[in-house]
N, C-alpha and C positions, 0 to 999 in steps of 0.2 A: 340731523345737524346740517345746518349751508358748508356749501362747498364753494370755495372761491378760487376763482380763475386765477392767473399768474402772472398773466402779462400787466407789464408796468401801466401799460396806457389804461387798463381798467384802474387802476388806482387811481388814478384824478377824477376818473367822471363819475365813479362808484364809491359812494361815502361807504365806511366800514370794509371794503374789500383791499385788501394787503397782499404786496407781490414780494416775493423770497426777497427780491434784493431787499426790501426798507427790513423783512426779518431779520436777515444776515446783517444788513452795518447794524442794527442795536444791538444784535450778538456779539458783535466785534468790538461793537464800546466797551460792552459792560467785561466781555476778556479782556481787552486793553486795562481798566483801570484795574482788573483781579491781577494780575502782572505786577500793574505799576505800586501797589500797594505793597508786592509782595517783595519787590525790590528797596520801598521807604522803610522793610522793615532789617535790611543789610547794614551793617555798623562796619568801619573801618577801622581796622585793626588800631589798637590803643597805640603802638609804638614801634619802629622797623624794626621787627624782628620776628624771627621763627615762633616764639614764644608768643607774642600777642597774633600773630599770624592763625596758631594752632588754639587760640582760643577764639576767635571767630569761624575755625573752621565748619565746626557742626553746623550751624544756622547756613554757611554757604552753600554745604552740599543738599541740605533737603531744598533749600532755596531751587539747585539743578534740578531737583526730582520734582519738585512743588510742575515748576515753570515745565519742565518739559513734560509731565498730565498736563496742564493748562493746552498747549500746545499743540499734543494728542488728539485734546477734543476739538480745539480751533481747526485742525489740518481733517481731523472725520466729519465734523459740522459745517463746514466748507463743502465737501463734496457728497456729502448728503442732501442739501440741499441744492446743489449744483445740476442732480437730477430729478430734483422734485419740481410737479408741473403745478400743481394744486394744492392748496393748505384749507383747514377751517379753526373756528374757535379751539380745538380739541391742542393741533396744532401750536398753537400761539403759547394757549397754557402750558403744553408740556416740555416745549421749549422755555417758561420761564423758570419753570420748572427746575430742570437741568440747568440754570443759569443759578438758581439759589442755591445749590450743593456747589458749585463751581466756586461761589460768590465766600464759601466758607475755607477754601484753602487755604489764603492766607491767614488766618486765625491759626489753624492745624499746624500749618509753616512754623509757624512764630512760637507755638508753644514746643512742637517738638527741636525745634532748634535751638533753643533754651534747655528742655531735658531730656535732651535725647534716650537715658540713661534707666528713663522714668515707662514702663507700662501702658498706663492710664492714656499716657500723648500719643502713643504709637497705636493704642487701639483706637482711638479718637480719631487717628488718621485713614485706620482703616473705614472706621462706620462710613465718615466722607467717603472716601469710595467708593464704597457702594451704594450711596446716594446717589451719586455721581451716573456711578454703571448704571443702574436700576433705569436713573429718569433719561439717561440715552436714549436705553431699551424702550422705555415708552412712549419718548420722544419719534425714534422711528417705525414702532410700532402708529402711533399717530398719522402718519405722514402715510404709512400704505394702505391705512381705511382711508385716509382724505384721497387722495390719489391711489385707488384700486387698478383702474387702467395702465398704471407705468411699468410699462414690462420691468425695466431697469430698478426702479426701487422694490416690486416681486422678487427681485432677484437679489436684490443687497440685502433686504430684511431675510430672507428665508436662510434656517441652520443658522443663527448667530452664536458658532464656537466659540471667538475670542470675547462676544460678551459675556456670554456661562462661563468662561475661563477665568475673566475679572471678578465676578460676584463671588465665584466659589472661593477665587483665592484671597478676595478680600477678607471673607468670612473668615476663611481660615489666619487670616492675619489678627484678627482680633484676640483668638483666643491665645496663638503661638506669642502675642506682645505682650503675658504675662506670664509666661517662660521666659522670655529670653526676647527684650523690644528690638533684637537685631535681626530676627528668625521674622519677626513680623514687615521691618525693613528689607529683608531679599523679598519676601513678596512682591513688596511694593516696586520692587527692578524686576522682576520676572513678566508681572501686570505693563511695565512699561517697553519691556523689548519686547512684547506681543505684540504690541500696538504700535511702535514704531513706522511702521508700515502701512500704509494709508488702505485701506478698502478696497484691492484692484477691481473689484466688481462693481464699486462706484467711480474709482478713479479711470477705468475703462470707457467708461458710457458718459462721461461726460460734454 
């Protein structure tokens, strides 16, 4: 499979060859409008009070949990790229990849913020996640066959704990959201204070 160079200036005089940045801003679009969707689906409370306050509460807080995975991925897909010197087709795709599981949050959003109360949404939340996790993983697995040479991304891809961390425990969220869809929701905060914390071994070498 071609391996394409990175530098910008090869993008204008090379038809088909793509440098991270035009990668990263369509990246950034398409997180943008996942965001902004997931915000046109926030309703304002019916009437000042506690009581209508506390009946949009549900949809607000997955809303926090939604945007802050959005976020996650935005702040680790930023500096994964940040050190990557080379992409190819493999690349591109798997990056869009991971923009389609992204692209389903606010769906998941909206239903579990409606029933929260309900199984079925809360495992539905999880499967996305691991869509999610998965096409990271192969996203950056992608990026260290296209770019074998970058010491820096050798280094970021190899032992990924907190992605094994995500998959497992998303997995595990599936089954626990038909126990009890609250057991499935600590997951989904345990999955996001792992990853709070951006990559140092990407965010080091940048």
């Amino acid at each position: 499979m071609a391996r394409y160079p990175m530098s910008e200036e090869s993008t204008g005089a090379t038809p088909g060859i793509m440098g991270t940045a035009r990668l990263e801003s369509f990246s950034d679009g398409v997180i943008a409008v996942i965001i902004t969707i997931m915000a046109f689906e926030l309703k304002t409370p019916a009437s000042a009070n506690i009581h209508a306050l506390s009946h949009e509460l549900p949809l607000l807080l997955v809303y926090v949990l939604s945007f802050t995975f959005v976020a996650i991925y935005w702040v680790n897909h930023h500096h994964l790229l940040g050190v990557t010197k080379r992409i190819d087709a493999a690349v591109m795709w798997t990056n869009m990849h991971l923009l389609f599981w992204l692209s389903l949050i606010p769906f998941v959003t909206a239903w579990v913020g409606t029933q929260y109360g309900k199984p079925l949404p809360a495992a539905c939340y999880g499967v996305v996640g691991i869509g999610a996790g998965v096409a990271y993983s192969l996203l950056a697995y992608a990026i260290h066959h296209a770019d074998a040479k970058n010491a820096a991304i050798a280094r970021a891809t190899h032992r990924d704990a907190k992605g094994m961390f995500s998959i497992l425990t998303y997995t595990a969220s599936i089954g626990l959201a038909f126990v009890s869809p609250y057991l499935a929701y600590a997951c989904f905060a345990a999955v996001a204070i792992a990853w709070f914390v951006p990559d140092r071994r990407l965010v080091a070498r940048e």
